[in-house]
N, CA, C and O atoms as a printed pandas DataFrame, in Angstrom:
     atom_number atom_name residue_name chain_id  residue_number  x_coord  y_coord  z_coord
0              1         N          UNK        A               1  117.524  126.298   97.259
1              2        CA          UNK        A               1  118.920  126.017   97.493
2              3         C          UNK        A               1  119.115  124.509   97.581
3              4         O          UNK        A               1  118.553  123.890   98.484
4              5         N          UNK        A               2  119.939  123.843   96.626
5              6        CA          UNK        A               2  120.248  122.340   96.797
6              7         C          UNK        A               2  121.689  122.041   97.073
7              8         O          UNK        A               2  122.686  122.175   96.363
8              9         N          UNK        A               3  121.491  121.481   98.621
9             10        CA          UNK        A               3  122.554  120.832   99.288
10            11         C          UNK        A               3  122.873  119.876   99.147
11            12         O          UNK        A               3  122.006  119.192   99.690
12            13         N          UNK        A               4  123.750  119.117   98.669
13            14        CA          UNK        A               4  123.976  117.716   99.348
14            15         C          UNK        A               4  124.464  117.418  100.477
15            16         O          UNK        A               4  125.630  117.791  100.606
16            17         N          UNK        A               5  123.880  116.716  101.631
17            18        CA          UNK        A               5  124.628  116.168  102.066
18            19         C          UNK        A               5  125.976  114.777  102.044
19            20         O          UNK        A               5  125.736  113.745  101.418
20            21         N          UNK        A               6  127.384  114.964  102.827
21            22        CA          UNK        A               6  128.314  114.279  102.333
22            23         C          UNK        A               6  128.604  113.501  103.787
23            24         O          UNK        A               6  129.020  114.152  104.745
24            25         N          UNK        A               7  128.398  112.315  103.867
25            26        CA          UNK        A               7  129.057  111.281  104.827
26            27         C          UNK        A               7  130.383  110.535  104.336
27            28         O          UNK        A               7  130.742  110.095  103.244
28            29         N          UNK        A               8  131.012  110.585  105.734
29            30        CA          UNK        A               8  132.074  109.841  105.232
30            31         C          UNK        A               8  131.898  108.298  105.751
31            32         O          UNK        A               8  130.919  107.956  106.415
32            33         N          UNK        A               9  132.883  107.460  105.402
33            34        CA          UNK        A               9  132.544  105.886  105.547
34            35         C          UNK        A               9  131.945  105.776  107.004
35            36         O          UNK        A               9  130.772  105.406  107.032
36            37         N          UNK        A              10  132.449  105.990  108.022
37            38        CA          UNK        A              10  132.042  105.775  109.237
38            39         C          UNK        A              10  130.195  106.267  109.167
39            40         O          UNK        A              10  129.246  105.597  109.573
40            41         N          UNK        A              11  130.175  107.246  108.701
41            42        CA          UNK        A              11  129.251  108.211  109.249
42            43         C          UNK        A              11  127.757  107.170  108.298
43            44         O          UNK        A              11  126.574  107.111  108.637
44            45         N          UNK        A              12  128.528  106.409  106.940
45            46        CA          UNK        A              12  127.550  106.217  106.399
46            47         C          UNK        A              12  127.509  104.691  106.559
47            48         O          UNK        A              12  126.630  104.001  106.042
48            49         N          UNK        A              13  128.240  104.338  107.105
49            50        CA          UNK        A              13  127.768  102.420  107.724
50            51         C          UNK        A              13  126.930  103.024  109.471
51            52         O          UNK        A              13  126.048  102.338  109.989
52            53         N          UNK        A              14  127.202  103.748  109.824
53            54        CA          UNK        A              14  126.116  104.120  111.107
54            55         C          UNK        A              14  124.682  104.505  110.884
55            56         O          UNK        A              14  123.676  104.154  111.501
56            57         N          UNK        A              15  124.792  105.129  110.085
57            58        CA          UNK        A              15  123.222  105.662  109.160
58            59         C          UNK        A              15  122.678  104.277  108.867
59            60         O          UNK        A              15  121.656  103.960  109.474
60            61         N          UNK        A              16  123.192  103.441  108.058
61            62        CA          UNK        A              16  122.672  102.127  107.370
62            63         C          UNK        A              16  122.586  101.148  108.325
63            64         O          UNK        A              16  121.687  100.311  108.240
64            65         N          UNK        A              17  123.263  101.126  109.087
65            66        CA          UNK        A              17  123.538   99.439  110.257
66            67         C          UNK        A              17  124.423   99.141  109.335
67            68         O          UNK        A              17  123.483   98.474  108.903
68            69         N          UNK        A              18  125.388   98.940  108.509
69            70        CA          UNK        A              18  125.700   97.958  107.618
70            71         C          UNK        A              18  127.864   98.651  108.142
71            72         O          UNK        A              18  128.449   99.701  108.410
72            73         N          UNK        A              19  128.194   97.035  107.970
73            74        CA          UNK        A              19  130.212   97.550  108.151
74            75         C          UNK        A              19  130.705   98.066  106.817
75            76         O          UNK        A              19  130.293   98.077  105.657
76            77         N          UNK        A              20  131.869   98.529  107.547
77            78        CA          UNK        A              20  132.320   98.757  106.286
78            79         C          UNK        A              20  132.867   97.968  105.478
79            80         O          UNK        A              20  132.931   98.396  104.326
80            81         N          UNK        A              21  133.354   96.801  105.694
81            82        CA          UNK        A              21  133.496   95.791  104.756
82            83         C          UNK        A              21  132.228   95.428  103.862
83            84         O          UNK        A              21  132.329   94.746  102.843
84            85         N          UNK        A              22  131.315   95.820  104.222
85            86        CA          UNK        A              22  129.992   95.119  103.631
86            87         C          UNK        A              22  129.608   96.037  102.689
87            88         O          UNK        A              22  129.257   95.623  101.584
88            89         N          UNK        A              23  129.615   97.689  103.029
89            90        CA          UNK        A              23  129.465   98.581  102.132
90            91         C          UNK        A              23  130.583   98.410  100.887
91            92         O          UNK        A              23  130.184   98.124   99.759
92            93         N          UNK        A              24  131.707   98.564  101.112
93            94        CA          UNK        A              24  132.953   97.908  100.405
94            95         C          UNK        A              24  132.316   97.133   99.472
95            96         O          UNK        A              24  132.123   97.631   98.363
96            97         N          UNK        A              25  131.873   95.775   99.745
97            98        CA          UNK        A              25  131.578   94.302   98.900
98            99         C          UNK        A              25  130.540   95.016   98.231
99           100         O          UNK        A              25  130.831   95.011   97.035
100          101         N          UNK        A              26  129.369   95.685   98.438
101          102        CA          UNK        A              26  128.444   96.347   97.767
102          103         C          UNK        A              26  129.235   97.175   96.668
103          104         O          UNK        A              26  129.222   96.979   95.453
104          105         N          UNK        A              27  129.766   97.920   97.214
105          106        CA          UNK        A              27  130.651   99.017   95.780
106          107         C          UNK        A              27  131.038   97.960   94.453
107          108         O          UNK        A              27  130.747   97.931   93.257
108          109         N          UNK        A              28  131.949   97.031   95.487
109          110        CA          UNK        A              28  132.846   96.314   94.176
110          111         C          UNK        A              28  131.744   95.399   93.328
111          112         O          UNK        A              28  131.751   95.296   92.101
112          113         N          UNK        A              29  130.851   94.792   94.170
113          114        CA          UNK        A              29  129.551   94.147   93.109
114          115         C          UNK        A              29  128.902   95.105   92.688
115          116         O          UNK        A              29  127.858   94.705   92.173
116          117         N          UNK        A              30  129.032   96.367   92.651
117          118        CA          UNK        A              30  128.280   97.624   91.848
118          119         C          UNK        A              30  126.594   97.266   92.048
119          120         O          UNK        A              30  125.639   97.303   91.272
120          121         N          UNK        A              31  126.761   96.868   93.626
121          122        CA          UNK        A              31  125.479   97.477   94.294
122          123         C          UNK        A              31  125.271   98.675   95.017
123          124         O          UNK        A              31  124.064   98.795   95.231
124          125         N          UNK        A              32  125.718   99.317   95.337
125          126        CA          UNK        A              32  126.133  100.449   95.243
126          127         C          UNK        A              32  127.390  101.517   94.555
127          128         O          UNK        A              32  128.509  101.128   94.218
128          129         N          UNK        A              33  126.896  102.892   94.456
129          130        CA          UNK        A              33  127.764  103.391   94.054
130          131         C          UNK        A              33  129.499  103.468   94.783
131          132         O          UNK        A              33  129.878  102.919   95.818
132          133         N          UNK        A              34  130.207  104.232   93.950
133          134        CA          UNK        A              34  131.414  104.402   93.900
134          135         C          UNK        A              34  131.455  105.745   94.840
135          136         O          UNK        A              34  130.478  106.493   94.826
136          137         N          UNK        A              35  132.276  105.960   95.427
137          138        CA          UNK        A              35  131.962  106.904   96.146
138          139         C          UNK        A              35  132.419  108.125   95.909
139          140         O          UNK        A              35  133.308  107.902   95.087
140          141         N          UNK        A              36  132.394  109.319   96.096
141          142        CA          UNK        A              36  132.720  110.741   95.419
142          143         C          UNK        A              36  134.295  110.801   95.797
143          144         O          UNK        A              36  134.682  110.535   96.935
144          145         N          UNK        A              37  135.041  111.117   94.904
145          146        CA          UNK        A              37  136.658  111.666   95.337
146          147         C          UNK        A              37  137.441  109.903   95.398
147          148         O          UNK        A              37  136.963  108.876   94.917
148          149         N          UNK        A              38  138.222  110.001   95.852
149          150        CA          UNK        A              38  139.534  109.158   96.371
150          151         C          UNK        A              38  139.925  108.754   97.864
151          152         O          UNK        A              38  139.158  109.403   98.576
152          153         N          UNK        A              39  140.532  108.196   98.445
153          154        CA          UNK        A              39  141.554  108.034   99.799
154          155         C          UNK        A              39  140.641  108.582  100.827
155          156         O          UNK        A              39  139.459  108.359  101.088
156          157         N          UNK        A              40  141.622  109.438  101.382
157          158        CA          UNK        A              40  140.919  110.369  102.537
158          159         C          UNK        A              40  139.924  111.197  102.047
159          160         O          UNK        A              40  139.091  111.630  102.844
160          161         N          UNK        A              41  139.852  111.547  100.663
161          162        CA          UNK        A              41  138.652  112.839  100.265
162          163         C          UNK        A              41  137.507  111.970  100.200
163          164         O          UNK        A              41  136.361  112.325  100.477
164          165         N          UNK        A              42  137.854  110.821   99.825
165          166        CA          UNK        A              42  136.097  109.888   99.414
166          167         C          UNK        A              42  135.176  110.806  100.579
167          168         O          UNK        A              42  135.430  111.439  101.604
168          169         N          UNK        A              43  133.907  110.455   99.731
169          170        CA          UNK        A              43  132.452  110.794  100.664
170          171         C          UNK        A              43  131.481  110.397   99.891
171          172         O          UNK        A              43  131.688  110.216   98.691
172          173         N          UNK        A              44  130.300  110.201  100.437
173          174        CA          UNK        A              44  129.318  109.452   99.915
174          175         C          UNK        A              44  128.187  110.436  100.579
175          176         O          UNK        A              44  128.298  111.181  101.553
176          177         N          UNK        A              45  126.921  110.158   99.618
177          178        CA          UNK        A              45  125.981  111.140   99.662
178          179         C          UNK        A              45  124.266  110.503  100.140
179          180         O          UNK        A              45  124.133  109.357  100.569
180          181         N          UNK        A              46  123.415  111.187  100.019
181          182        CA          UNK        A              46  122.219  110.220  100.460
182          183         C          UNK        A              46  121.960  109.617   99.574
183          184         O          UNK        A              46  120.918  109.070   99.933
184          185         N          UNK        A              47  122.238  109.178   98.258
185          186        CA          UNK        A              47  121.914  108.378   96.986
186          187         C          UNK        A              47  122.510  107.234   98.007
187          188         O          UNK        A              47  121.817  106.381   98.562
188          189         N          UNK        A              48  123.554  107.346   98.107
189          190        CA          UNK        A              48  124.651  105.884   98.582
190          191         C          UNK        A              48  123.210  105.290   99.948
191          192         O          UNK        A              48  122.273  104.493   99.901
192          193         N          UNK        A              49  123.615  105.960  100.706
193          194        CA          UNK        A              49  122.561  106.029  101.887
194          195         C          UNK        A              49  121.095  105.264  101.437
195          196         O          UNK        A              49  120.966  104.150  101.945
196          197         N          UNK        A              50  120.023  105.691  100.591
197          198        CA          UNK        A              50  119.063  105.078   99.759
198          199         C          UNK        A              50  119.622  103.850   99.528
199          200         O          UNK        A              50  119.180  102.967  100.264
200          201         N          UNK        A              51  120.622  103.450   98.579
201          202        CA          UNK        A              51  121.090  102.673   98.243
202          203         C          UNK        A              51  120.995  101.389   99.201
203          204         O          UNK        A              51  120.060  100.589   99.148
204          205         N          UNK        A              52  122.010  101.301  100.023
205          206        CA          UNK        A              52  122.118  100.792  101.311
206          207         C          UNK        A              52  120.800  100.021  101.971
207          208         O          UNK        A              52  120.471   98.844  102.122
208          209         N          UNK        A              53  120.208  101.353  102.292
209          210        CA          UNK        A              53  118.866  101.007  103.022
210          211         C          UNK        A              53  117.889  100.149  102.132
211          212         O          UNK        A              53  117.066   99.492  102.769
212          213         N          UNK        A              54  117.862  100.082  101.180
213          214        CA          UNK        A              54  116.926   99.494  100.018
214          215         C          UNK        A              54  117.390   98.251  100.018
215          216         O          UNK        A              54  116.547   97.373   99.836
216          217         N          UNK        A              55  118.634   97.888  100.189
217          218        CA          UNK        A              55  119.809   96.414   99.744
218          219         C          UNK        A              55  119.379   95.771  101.233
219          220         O          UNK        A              55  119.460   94.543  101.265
220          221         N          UNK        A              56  118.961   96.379  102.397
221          222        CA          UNK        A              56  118.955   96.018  103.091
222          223         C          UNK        A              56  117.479   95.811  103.749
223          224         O          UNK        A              56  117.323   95.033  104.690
224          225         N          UNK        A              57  116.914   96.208  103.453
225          226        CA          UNK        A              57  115.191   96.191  103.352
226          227         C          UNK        A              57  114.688   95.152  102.438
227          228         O          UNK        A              57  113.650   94.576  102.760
228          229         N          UNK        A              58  115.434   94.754  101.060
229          230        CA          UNK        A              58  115.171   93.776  100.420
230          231         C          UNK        A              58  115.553   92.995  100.834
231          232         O          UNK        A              58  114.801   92.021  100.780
232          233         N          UNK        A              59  116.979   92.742  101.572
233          234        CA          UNK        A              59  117.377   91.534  102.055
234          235         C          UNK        A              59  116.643   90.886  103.197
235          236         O          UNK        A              59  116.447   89.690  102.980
236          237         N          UNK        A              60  116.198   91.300  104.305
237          238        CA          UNK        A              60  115.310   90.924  105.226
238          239         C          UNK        A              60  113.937   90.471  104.503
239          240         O          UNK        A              60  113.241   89.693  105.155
240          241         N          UNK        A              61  113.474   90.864  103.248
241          242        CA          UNK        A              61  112.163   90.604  102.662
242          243         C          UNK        A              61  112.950   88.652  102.028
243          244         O          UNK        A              61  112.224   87.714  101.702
244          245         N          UNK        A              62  114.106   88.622  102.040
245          246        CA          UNK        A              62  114.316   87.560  101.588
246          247         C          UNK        A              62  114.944   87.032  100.041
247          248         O          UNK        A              62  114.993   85.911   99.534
248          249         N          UNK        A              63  115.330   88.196   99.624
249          250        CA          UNK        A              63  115.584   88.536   98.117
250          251         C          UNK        A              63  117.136   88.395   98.470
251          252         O          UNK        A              63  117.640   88.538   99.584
252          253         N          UNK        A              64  117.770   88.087   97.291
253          254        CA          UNK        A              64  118.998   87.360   97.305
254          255         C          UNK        A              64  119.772   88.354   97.023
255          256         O          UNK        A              64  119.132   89.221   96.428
256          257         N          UNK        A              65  121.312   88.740   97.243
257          258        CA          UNK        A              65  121.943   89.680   96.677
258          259         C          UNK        A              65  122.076   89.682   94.780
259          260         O          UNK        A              65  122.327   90.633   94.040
260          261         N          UNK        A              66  121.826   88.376   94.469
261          262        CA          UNK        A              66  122.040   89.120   92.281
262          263         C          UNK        A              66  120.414   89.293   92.017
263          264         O          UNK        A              66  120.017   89.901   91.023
264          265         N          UNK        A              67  119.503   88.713   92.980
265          266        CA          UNK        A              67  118.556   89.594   92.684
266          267         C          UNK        A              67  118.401   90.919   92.915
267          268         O          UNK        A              67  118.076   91.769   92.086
268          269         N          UNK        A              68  118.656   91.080   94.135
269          270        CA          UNK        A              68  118.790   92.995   94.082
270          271         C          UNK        A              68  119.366   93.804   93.157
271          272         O          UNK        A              68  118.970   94.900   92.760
272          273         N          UNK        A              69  120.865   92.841   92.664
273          274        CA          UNK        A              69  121.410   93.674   91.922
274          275         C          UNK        A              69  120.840   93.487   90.273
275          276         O          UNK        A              69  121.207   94.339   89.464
276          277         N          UNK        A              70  120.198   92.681   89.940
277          278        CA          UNK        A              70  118.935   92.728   88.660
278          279         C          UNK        A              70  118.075   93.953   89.016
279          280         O          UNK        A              70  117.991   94.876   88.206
280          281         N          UNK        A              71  117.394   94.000   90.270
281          282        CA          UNK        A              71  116.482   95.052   90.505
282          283         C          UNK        A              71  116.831   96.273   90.204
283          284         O          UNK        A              71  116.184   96.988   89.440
284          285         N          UNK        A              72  117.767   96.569   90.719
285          286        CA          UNK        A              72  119.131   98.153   90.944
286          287         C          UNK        A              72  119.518   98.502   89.733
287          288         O          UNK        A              72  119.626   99.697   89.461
288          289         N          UNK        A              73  119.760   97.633   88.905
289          290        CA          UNK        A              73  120.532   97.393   87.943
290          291         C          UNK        A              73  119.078   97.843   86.728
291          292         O          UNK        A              73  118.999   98.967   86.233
292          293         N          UNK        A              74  118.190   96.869   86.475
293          294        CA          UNK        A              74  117.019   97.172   85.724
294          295         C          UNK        A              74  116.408   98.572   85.870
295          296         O          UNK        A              74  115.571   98.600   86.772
296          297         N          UNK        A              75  116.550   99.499   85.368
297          298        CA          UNK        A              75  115.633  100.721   85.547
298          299         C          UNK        A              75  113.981  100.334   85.971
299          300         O          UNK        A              75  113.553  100.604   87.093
300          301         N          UNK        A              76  113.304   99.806   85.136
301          302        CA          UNK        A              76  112.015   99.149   84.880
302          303         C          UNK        A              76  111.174   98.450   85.652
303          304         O          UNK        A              76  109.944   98.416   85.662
304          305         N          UNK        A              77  112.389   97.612   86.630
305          306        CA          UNK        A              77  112.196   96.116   87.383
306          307         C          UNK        A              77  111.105   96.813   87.953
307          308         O          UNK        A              77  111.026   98.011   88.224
308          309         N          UNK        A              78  110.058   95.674   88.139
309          310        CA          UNK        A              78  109.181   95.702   89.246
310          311         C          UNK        A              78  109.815   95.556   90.597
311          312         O          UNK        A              78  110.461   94.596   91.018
312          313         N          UNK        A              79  109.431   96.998   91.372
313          314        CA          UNK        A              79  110.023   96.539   93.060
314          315         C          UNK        A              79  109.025   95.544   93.819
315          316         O          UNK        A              79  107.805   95.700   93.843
316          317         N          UNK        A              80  109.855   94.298   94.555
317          318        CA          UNK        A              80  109.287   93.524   94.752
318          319         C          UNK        A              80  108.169   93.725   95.710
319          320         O          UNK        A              80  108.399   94.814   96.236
320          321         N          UNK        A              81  106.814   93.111   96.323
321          322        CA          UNK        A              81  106.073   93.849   96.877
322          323         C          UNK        A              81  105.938   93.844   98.824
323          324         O          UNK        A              81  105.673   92.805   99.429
324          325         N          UNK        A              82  106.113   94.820   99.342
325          326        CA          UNK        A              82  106.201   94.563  100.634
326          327         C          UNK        A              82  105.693   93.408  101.468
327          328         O          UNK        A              82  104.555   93.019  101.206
328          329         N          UNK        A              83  106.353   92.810  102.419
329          330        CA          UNK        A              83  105.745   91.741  102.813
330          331         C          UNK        A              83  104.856   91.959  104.209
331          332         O          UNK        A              83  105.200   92.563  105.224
332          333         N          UNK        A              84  103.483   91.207  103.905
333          334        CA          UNK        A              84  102.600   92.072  104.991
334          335         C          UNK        A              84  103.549   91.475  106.575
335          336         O          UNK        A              84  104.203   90.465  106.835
336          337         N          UNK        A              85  103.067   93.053  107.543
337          338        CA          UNK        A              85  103.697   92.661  108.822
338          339         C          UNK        A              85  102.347   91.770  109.470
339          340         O          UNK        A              85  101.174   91.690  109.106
340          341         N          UNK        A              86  103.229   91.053  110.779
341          342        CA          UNK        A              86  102.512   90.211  111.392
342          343         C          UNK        A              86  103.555   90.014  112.453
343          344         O          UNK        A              86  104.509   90.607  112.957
344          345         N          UNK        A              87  102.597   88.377  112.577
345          346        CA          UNK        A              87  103.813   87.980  113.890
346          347         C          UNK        A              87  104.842   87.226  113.264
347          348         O          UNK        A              87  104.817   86.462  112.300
348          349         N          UNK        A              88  106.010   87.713  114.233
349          350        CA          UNK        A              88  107.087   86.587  113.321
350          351         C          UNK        A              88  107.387   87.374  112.729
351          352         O          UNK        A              88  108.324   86.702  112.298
352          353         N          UNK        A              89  107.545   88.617  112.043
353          354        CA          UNK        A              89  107.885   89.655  110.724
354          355         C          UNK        A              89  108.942   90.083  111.898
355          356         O          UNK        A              89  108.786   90.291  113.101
356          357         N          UNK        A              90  110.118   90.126  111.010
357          358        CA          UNK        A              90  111.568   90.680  111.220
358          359         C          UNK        A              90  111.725   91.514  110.829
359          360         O          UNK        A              90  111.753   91.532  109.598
360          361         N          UNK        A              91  111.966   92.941  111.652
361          362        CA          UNK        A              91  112.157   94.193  111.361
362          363         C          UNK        A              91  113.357   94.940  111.921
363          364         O          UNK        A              91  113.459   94.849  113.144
364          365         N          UNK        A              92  114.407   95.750  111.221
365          366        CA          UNK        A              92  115.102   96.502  111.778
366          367         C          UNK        A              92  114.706   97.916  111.625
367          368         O          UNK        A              92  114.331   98.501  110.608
368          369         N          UNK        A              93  114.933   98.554  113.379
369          370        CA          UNK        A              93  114.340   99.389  113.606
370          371         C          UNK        A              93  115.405  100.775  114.013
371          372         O          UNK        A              93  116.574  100.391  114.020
372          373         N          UNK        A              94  115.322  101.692  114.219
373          374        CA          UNK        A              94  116.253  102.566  114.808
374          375         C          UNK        A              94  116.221  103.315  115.907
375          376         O          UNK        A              94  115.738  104.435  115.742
376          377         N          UNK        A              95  116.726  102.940  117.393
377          378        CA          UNK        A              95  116.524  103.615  118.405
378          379         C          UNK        A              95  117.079  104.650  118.949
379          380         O          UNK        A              95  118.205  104.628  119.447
380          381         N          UNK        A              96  116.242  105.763  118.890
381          382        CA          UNK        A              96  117.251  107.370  119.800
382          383         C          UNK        A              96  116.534  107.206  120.912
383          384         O          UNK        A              96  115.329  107.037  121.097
384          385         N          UNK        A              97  118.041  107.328  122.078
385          386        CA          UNK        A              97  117.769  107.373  123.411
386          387         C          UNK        A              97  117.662  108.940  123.636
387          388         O          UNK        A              97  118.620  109.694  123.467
388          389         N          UNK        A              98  116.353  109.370  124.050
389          390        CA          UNK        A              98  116.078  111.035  124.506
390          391         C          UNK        A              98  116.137  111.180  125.871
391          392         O          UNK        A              98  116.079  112.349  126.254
392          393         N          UNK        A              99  116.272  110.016  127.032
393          394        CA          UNK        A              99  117.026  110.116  128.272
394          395         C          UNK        A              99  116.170  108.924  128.604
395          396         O          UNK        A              99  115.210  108.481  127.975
396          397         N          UNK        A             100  116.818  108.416  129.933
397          398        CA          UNK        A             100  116.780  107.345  130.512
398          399         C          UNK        A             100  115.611  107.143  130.593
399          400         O          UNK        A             100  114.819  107.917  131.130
400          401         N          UNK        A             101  115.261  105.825  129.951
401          402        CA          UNK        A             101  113.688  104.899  130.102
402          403         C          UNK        A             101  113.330  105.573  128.885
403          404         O          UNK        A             101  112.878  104.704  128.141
404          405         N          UNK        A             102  113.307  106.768  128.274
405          406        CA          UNK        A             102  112.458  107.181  127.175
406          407         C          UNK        A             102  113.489  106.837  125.828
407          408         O          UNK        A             102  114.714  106.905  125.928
408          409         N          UNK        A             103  112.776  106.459  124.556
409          410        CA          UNK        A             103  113.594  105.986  123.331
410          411         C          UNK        A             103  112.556  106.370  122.462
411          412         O          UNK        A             103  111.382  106.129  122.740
412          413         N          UNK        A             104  112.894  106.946  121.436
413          414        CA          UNK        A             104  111.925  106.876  119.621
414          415         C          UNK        A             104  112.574  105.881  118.474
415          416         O          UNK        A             104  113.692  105.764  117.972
416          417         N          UNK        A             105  111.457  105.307  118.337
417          418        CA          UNK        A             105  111.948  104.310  117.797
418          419         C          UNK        A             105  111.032  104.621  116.294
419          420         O          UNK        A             105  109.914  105.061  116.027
420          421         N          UNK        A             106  112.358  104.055  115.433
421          422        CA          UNK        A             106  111.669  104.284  113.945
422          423         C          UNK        A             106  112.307  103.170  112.849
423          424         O          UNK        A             106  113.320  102.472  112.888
424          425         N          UNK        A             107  111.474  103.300  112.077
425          426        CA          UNK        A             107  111.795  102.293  110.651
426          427         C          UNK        A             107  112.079  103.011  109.784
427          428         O          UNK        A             107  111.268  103.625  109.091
428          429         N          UNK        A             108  113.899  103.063  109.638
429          430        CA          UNK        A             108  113.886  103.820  108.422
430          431         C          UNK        A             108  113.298  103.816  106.985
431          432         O          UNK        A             108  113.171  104.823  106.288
432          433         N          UNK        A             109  113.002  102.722  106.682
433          434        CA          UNK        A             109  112.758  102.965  105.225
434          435         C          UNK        A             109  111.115  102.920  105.160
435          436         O          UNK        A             109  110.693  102.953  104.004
436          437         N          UNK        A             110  110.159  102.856  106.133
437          438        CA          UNK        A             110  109.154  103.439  106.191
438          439         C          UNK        A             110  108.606  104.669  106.513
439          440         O          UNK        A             110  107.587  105.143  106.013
440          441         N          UNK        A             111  109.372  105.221  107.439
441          442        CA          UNK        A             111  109.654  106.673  107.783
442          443         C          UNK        A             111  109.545  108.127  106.591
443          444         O          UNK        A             111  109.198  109.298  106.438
444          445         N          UNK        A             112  110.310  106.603  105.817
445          446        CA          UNK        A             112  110.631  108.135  104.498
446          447         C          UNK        A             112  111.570  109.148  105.035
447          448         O          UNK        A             112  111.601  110.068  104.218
448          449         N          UNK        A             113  112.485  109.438  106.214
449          450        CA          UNK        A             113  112.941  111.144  106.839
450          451         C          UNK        A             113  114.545  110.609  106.072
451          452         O          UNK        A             113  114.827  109.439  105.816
452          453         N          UNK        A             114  115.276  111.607  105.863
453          454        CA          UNK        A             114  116.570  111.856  105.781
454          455         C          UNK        A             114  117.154  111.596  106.812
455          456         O          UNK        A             114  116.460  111.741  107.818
456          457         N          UNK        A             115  118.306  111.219  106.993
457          458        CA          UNK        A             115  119.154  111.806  108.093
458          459         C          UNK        A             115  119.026  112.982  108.738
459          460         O          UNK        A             115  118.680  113.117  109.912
460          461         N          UNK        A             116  119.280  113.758  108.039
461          462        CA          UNK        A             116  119.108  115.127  108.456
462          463         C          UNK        A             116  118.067  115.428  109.092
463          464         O          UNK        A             116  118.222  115.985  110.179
464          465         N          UNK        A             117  116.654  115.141  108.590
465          466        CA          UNK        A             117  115.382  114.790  109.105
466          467         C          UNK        A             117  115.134  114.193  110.702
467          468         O          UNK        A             117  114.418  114.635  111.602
468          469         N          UNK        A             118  116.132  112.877  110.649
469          470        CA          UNK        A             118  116.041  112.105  111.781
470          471         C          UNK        A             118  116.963  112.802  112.939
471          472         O          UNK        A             118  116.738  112.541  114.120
472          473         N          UNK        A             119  117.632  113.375  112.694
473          474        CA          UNK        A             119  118.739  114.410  113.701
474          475         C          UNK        A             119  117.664  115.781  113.993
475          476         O          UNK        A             119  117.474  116.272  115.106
476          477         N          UNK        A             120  117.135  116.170  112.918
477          478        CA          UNK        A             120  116.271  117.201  113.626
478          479         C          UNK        A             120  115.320  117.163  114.663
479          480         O          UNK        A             120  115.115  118.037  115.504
480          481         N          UNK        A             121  114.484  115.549  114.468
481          482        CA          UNK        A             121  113.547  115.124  115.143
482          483         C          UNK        A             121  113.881  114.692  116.373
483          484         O          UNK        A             121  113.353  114.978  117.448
484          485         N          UNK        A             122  115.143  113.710  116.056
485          486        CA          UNK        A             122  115.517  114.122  117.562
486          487         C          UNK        A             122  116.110  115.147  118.282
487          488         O          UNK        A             122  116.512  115.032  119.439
488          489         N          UNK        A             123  116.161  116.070  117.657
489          490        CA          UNK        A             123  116.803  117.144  118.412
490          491         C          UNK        A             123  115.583  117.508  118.998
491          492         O          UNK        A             123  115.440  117.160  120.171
492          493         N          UNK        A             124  114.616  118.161  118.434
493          494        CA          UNK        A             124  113.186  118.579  118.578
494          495         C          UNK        A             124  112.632  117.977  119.397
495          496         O          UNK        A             124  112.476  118.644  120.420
496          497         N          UNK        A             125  112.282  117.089  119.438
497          498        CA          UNK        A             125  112.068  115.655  120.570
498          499         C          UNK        A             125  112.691  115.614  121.733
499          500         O          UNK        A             125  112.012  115.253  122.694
500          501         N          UNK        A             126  113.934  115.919  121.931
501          502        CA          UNK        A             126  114.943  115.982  123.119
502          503         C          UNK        A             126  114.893  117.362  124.105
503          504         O          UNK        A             126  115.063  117.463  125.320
504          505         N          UNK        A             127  114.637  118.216  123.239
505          506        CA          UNK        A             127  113.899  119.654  123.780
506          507         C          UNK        A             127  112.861  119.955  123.978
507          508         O          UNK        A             127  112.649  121.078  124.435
508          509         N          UNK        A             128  111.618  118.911  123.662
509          510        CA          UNK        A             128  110.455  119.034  123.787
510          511         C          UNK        A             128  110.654  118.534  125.352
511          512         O          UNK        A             128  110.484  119.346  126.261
512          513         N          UNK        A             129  110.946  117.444  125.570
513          514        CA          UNK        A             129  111.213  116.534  126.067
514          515         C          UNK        A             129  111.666  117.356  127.700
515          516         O          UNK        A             129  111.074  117.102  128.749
516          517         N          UNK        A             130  112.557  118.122  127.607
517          518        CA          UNK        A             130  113.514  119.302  128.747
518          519         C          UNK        A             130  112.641  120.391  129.113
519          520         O          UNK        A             130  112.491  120.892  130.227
520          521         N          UNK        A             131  111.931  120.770  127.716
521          522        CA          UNK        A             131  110.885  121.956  128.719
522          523         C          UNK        A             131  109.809  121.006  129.524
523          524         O          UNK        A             131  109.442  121.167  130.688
524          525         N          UNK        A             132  109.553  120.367  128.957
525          526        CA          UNK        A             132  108.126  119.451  129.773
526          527         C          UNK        A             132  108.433  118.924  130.780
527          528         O          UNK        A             132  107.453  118.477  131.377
528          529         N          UNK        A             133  110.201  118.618  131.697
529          530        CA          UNK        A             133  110.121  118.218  132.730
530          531         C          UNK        A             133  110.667  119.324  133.299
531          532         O          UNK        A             133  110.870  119.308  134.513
532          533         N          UNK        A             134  110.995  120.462  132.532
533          534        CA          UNK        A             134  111.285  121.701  133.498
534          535         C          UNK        A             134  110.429  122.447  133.574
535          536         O          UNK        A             134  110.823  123.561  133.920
536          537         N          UNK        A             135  109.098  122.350  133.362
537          538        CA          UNK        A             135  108.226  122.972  133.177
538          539         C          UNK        A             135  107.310  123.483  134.357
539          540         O          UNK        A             135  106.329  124.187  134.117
């Protein structure tokens, strides 16, 4: 069975870190896609989402926005090559609070999980979490 999932603007600048003006400027430089429907129907899908996260993973590596969009744009391009971590390496990370003092913290675009993925885990996580102190 193939679902898509559909975010709407809010839902998909929260997923990314990124505003919506910024997702916006991405569309119109056709760094990202266009989004499904019109007005109030628009929605955007995990392609957009990928999208995003990639524009923004390259950008912290230091890559310029018309280079990305050469990259995006090139079927072929060599993706540029990760930059080793260390000290000093700037990372954005993503924190779920599962209750006070406790947090999971993750890197989306190393992670590899979906959204959907990352909502399960913390769900799973948050209930693991309730039997073990009601236990």
């Amino acid at each position: 069975m193939n679902t898509t999932t559909h975010f709407s603007l809010d839902e998909l600048c929260q997923l990314s870190d990124s505003s919506k003006r910024t997702v916006r400027y991405y569309i119109q430089q056709g760094l990202v896609d266009r989004p499904i429907g019109q007005g109030r129907a628009a929605h955007y899908t995990q392609t957009h989402l990928e999208q995003l996260l990639l524009i923004n993973k390259w950008q912290r590596e230091g890559i310029s926005l018309e280079r990305i969009k050469q990259l995006m744009d090139d079927s072929n391009a060599n993706v540029p090559p990760a930059k080793p971590r260390g000290a000093g390496t700037i990372e954005v990370w993503s924190h779920i609070v599962l209750a006070d003092g406790i947090e999971l913290h993750i890197e989306p675009s190393t992670a590899k999980l979906s959204p959907e993925q990352l909502k399960a885990l913390a769900k799973l996580t948050t209930e693991w979490l309730h039997n073990i102190k009601h236990s």
